[in-house]
N, C-alpha and C positions, 0 to 999 in steps of 0.2 A: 542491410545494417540499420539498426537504429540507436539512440544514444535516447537516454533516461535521464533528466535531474528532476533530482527532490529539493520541494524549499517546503517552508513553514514549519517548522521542528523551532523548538526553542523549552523557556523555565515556565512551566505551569503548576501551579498548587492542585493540591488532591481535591478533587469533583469537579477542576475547569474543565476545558475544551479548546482543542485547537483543531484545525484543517490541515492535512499536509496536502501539498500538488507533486504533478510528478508530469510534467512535459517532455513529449518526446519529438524529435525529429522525422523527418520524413513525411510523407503522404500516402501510408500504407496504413495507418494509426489504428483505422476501422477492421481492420486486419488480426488483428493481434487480442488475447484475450488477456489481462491486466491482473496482475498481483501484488499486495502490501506483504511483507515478510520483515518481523525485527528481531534483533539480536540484542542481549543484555550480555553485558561483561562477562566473562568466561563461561558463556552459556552459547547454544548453535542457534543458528538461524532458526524460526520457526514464522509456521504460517499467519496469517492476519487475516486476509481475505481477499476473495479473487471476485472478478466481474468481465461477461460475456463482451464480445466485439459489441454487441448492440445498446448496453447496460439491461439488458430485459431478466438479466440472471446472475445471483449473486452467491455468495458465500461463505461463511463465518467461521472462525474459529471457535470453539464453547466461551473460549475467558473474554472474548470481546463483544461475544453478541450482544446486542439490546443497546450497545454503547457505541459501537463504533460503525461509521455507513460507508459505503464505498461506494463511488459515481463513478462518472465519466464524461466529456464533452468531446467528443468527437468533431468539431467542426475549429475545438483549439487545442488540440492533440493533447490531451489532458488529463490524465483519471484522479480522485481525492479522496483522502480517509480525513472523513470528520469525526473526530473523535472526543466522546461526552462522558461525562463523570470520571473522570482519569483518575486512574489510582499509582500511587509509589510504583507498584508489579508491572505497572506499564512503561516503565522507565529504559528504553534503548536505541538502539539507533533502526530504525527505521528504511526499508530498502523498496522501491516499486523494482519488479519483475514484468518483462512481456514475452509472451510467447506464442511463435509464431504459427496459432491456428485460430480460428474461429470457434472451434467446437470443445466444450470439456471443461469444468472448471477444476486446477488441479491445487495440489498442497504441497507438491514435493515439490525441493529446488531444482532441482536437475532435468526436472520439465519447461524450466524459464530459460529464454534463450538469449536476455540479454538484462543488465541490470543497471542500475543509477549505483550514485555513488554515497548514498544515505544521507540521512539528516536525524539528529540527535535529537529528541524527546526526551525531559528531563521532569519528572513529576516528583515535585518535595510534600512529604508528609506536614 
């Protein structure tokens, strides 16, 4: 079992930047392959981008690329979406996903095997 929080959500204007983290529990951390996923108000989940147990391997959504990066620190159970030039369409609550393999970067939800409890990103025109 692992347990997921998100912090660094909050009001940012169109073309800031913010960092979200997503800390997990346990000492399996390296284990697990890591996913951002947000949701906008009456809309489903959808994906952001995923990143390998190692960070050697990543991957984007088309509406985020070039804008938003995904890491990881492994040595402080960690992963980040740094995210640049925000736009209004970026505006929801924000989820990290881990799932428990090492191999495969996925998009679907139902591949993640455990989730945080989100953090709201808010981008005003």
């Amino acid at each position: 079992q692992v347990q997921l929080v998100e912090s660094g959500g909050g009001l940012v204007q169109a073309a800031g930047s913010l960092r979200l983290s997503c800390a997990a529990s346990g000492r399996t951390f390296n284990s697990y392959t890591m996913g951002w996923f947000r949701q906008a108000p009456g809309k489903d989940r959808d994906f952001v981008a995923a990143i390998n147990w190692s960070g050697s391997s990543t991957f984007y959504a088309d509406s985020v690329k070039g804008r938003f990066t995904i890491s990881r620190d492994n040595a402080k159970n960690t992963v980040y979406l740094q995210m640049s030039s925000l736009k209004p369409e970026d505006t929801a609550v924000y989820y990290c996903g881990a799932r428990k393999t090492r191999s495969g970067l996925v998009t679907t939800q139902r591949d993640y095997d455990y989730w945080g409890q989100g953090t709201q990103v808010t981008v005003s025109s």
